[in-house]
N, C-alpha and C positions, 0 to 999 in steps of 0.2 A: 549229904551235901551241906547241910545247913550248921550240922557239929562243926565240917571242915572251917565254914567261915568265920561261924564265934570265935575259934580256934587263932585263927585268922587275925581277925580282928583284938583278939587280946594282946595279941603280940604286938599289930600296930601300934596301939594305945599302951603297951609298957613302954616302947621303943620312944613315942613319942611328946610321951608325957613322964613317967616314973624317971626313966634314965635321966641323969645330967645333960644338958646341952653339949658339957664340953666331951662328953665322951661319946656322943653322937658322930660320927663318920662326916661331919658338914662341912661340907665346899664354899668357895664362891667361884661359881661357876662364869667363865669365860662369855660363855656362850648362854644364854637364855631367855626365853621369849617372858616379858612383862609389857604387859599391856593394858591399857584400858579404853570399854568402850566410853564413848562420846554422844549417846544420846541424842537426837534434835527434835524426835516425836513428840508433841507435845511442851515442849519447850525444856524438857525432862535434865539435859546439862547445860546447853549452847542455842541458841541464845536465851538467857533467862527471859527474857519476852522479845513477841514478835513487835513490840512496840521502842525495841531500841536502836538510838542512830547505830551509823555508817562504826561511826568511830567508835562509841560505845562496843557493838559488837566487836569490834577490833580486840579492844581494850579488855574484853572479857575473855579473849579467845585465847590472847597470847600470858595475861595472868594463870588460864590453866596450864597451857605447854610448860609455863616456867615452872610450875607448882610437881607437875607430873615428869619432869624432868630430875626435881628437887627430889623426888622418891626413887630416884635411880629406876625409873621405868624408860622404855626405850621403844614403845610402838604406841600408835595410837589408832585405834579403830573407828573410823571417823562418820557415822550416819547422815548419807547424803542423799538417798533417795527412799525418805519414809512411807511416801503411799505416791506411787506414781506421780511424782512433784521431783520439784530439784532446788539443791543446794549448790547450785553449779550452772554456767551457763550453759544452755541446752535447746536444739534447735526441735527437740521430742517431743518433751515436757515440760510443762509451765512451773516458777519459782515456787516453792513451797509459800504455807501462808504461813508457819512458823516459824517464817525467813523475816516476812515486812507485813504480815498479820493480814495479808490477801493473798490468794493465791492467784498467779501471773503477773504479780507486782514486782521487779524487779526492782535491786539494794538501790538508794539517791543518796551520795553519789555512787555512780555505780562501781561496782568490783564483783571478783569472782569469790567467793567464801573456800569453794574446794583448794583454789588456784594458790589463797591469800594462807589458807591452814597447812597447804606443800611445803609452801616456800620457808615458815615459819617452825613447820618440823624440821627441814633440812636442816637449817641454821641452829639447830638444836642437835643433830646427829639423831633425829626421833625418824623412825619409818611409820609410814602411814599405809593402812588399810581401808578402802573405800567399801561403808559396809553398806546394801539396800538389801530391801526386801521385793522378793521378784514377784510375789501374787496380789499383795496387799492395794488396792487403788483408790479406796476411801475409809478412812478407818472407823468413820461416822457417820451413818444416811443425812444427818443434819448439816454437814460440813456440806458451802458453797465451793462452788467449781468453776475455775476458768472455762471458757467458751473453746479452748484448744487441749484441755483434759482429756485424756485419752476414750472417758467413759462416757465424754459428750462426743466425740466422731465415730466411735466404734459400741452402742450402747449391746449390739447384740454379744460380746466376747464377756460379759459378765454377770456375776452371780451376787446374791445380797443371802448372807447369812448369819442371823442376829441383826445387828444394828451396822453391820461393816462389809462390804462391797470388794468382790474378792475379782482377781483375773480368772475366767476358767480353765482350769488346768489340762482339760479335754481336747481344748482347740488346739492347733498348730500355729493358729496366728496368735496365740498368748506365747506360746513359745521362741515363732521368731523375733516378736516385738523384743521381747526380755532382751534377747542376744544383743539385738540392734542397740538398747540402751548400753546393754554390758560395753559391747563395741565399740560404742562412741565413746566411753567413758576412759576407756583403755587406751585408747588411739589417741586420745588430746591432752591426756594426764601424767603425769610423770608419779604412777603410785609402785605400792610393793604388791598389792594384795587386790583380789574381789573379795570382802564379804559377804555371807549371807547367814542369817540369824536363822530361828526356830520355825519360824511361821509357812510352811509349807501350805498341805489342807490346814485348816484353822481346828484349832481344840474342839472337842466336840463339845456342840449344846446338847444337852440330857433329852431325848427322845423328839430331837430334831435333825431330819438326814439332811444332808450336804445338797442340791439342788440340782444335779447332773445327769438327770436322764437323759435329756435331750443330747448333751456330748455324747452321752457313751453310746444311743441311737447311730448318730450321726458318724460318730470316729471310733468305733469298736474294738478294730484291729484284728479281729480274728479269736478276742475276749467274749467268753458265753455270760450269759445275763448272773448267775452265781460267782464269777469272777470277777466283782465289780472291783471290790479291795484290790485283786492281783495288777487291775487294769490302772486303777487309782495310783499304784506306786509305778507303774510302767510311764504315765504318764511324767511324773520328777524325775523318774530314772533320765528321761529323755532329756529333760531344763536342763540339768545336770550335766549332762555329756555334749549338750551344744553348748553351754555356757564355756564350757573348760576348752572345747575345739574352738571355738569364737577367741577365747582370751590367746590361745598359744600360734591361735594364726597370724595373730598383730605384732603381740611383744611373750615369748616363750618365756621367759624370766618371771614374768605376773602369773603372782600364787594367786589360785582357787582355795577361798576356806569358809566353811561350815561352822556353824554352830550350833549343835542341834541342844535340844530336848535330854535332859541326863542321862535319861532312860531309855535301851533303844527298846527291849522286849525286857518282861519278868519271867523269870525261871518254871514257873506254874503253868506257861502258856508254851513255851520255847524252854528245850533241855542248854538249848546255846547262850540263854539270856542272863542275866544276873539276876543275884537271891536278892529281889525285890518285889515290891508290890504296889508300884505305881499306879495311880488311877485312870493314866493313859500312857502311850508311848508311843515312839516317833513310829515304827512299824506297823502299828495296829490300829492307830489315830491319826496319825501324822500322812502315812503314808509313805514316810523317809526311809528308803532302807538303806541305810548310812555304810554299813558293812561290805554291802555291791559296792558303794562308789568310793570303798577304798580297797578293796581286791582288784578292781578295773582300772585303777588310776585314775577317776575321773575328777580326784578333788585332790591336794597337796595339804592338805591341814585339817584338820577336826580338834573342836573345842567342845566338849558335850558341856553343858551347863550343869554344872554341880553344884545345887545352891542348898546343901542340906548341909546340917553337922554333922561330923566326926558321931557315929552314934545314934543316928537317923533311925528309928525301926523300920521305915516302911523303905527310906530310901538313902542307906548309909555312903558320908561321903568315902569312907576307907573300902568298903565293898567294891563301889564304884567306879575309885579311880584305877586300884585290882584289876576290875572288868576289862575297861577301857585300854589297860596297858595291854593287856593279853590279844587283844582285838582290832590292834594297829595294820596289819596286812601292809605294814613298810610305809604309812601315811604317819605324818607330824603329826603328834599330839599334844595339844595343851589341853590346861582344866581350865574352865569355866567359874570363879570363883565368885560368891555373894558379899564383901564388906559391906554394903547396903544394909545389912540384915542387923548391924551389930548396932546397941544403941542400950540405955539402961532399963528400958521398957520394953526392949524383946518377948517375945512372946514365949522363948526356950530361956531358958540359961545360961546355954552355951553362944548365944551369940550377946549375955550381956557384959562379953568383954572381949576386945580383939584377940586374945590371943587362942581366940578359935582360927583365924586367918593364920598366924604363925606357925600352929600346928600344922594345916592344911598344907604350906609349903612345906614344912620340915618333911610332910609326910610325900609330898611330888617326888623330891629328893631324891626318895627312898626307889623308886620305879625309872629304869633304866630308861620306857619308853616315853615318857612323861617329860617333854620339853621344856615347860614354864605354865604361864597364868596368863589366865585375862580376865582382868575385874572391871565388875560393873557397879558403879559407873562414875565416871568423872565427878560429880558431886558431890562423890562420899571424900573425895581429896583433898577436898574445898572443907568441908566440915570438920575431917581428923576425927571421927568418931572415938572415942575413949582412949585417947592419943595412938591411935594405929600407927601414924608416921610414926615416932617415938620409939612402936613395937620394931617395927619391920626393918626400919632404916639405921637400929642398932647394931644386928649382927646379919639378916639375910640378905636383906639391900644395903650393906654398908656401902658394896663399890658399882659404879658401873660393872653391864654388861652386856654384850653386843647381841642382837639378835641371830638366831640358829639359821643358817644355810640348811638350806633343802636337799636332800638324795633325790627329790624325783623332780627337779631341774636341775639344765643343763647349765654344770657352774663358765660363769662369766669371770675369765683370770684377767682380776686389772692391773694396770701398767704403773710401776713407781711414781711417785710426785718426782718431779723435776723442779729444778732451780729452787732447792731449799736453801733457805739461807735464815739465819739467826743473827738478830741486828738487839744492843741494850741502849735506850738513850732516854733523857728526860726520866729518870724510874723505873721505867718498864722494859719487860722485854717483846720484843714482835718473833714472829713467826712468820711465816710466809713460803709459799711455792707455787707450782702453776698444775690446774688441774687438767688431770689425761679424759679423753669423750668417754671412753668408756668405765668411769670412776663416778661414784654416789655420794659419798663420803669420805671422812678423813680420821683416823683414829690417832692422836697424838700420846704418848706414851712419856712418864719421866722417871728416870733412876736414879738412885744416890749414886755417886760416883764410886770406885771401888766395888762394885756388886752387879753381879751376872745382869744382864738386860732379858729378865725374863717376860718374855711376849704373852706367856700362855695365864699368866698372873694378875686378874683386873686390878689388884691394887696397886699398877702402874699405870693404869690410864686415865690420863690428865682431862681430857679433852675429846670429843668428837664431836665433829662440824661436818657440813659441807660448805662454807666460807676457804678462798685460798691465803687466807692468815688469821693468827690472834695477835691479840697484846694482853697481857697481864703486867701486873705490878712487880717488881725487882723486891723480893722482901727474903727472910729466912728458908724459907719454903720451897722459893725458887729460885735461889741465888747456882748463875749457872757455875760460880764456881766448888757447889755442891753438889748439881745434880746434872744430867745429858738427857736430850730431848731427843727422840725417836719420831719419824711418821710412818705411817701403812694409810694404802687408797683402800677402800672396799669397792667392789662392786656393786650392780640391781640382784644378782643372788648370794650375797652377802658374803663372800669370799673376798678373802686379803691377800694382799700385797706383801713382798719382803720389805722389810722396812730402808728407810731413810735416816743418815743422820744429819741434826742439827749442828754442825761445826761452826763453833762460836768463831 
């Protein structure tokens, strides 16, 4: 097994490094998921402090959209519920403190951040994912707490282990609660996605057990005292599959997505797992058995965090992503990717220049079941570490690219734009039409005159909005007597429209 993979893996590494680019097989794919999270724990992308106005935060939010748009990415995973708190107005949970630097303080003047960061994707053609963490309630015994915090009405439904204060995963009432948040989140928001990150049971601390006798006393299930671990994943299995009936009994179109832990099991432990040797993994730590809850349907997307290089001994990203393709059971897969990591003080080599990240995609490419990316995290965009924009947005991100429709929702077929009309006056040209209810966005397309109107081709896509018109400048580029303007609606499950023409 382990020859096969070297084997393996040499081949990536000619493929992806030795050979030419240009004789690489490389697309620009129509369709792909680029994404990045957004951060708010700890102040970590959004808001650089909990000490900043109304408007500042504004001003910080919409310079990344533009910035993260500028890299031809097209989703944004947006952290809005870090530890039982909210970024969003909430009749639940009290306002984050690393919202207005108290927690229950709500924004002066006020506004809604989830509401204000929708509206501002749309306008952008960016889909948003609402990402929380469903156990997590204080991430620090020292951290102050609103008097309506969930750990001050209900202190009995929780655990403290290390220095951070967990939901118990045992109870039924940590379970419903979750939902009821998911639910109301779903219900009032106009999103694409539920996220949830790694943090199930918490990593283990080194010869400190988790604090849960008393649930498994109490909620057993019909689990013998030796099956604690079998009972421990039974207990997610369940957040799991009511989060996903909770989200599809509101709105069916809102994806359930994952992002676990790179590693679900190592090969030494499990014959099914991959040839690694991680120091813990989401099955045997975590508790996550990620595999159930894409054989089940219970999640529409898995992002495993892949935060190693090309090359990794203990935890390679080419093995991995391998793994992960093989182990889809008809669930969306993206990879999990690290730019964070890259900088000239890296602690590898390979991340002391971006074009470990280039490679990384080149090699997504290469795996039929391997969607797109999602990097973490927003501030490494902000930085441009060792000019990565430069790398990426040369040849892999040159063009837009829409995000991937799901097989396991039910596609939403939206209806043509109407009353398009193309008007030039004062320099500019406008655009304009009237949008149908069940229509997201608007993907605007331009062609040289004389040449096929190829749809399936990103490097004719001009524009995506959900705004019902543009104006741009009349110049060589877009002089309509060179080029014809096209529109397609999308739908909430990303599905197009036949297009529209602009008749000048």
């Amino acid at each position: 097994m382990l020859k096969k993979t070297w084997f393996f893996h040499l081949v990536i590494l000619f493929v992806t490094i030795i050979v030419p680019p240009d004789l690489i097989a490389q697309t620009h794919p129509k369709h792909e998921m680029r994404a990045v999270w957004i951060a708010t724990v700890n102040n970590i992308d959004w808001p650089s402090s909990p000490n900043l106005s109304v408007d500042d935060q504004k001003k910080e939010m919409i310079q990344l959209l533009d910035l993260i748009k500028k890299y031809n990415l097209n989703t944004v995973v947006f952290q809005i519920r870090p530890a039982a708190d909210a970024f969003y107005q909430s009749s639940i949970e009290p306002w984050s403190q690393w919202l207005t630097g108290q927690q229950g303080k709500a924004p002066e003047p006020f506004y809604d951040p989830l509401e204000f960061v929708i509206t501002e994707c749309r306008k952008r053609g960016l889909d948003i994912h609402a990402w929380l963490n469903p156990y997590r309630a204080l991430k620090d015994t020292a951290n102050l707490t609103d008097s309506n915090h969930v750990t001050r009405i209900h202190p009995e439904w929780f655990l403290t282990y290390g220095s951070t204060v967990y939901f118990d995963p045992g109870l039924p009432q940590t379970r419903d609660y979750v939902a009821s948040v998911v639910s109301d989140i779903v219900h009032r928001y106009d999103i694409d996605a539920i996220h949830i990150d790694d943090y199930f049971y918490p990593y283990r601390i080194t010869r400190v057990n988790f604090p849960d006798d008393s649930s498994f006393l109490k909620y057993p299930r019909g689990f013998l005292p030796e099956q604690r671990d079998e009972w421990r994943r039974d207990n997610v299995n369940l957040i799991i599959k009511q989060l996903n009936d909770s989200i599809k009994a509101i709105k069916p179109w809102v994806e359930l997505g994952i992002s676990p832990f790179g590693v679900w099991r190592n090969s030494n432990i499990d014959s099914a797992g991959s040839e690694t040797r991680a120091g813990q993994t989401n099955y045997d730590d975590l508790f996550a058995d990620i595999l159930l809850w894409q054989k089940n349907g219970w999640i529409d997307y898995i992002t495993p965090q892949i935060y190693w290089h090309i090359g990794f001994k203990v935890a390679d990203y080419t093995v991995l992503t391998d793994w992960w393709s093989r182990n889809t059971y008809g669930c969306r897969l993206y990879v999990g990717q690290a730019p964070y990591r890259i900088g000239h003080k890296a602690a590898t080599r390979e991340w002391r220049t971006s074009k470990e990240i280039v490679r990384q995609i080149k090699l997504n490419r290469t795996f039929p079941n391997i969607g797109g990316s999602m990097f973490f995290s927003g501030k490494v965009f902000r930085k441009n570490p060792l000019r990565l924009y430069q790398k990426i947005t040369r040849d892999l991100y040159r063009y837009p690219s829409l995000p991937p429709s799901n097989s396991r929702i039910v596609p939403v077929i939206p209806q043509r734009p109407t009353e398009v009309k193309l008007e030039v006056n004062d320099g500019s040209i406008h655009l304009s039409w009237n949008k149908a209810n069940n229509t997201k966005k608007f993907v605007i397309y331009k062609f040289r005159k004389g040449k096929p109107a190829d749809m399936n081709n990103p490097e004719n896509i001009f524009v995506v909005t959900s705004e019902s018109g543009i104006s741009f400048p009349l110049n060589r580029l877009t002089d309509i007597s060179k080029y014809n303007y096209y529109i397609t609606s999308q739908s909430h499950t990303n599905t197009e429209s036949e297009p529209e023409y602009f008749n000048p």
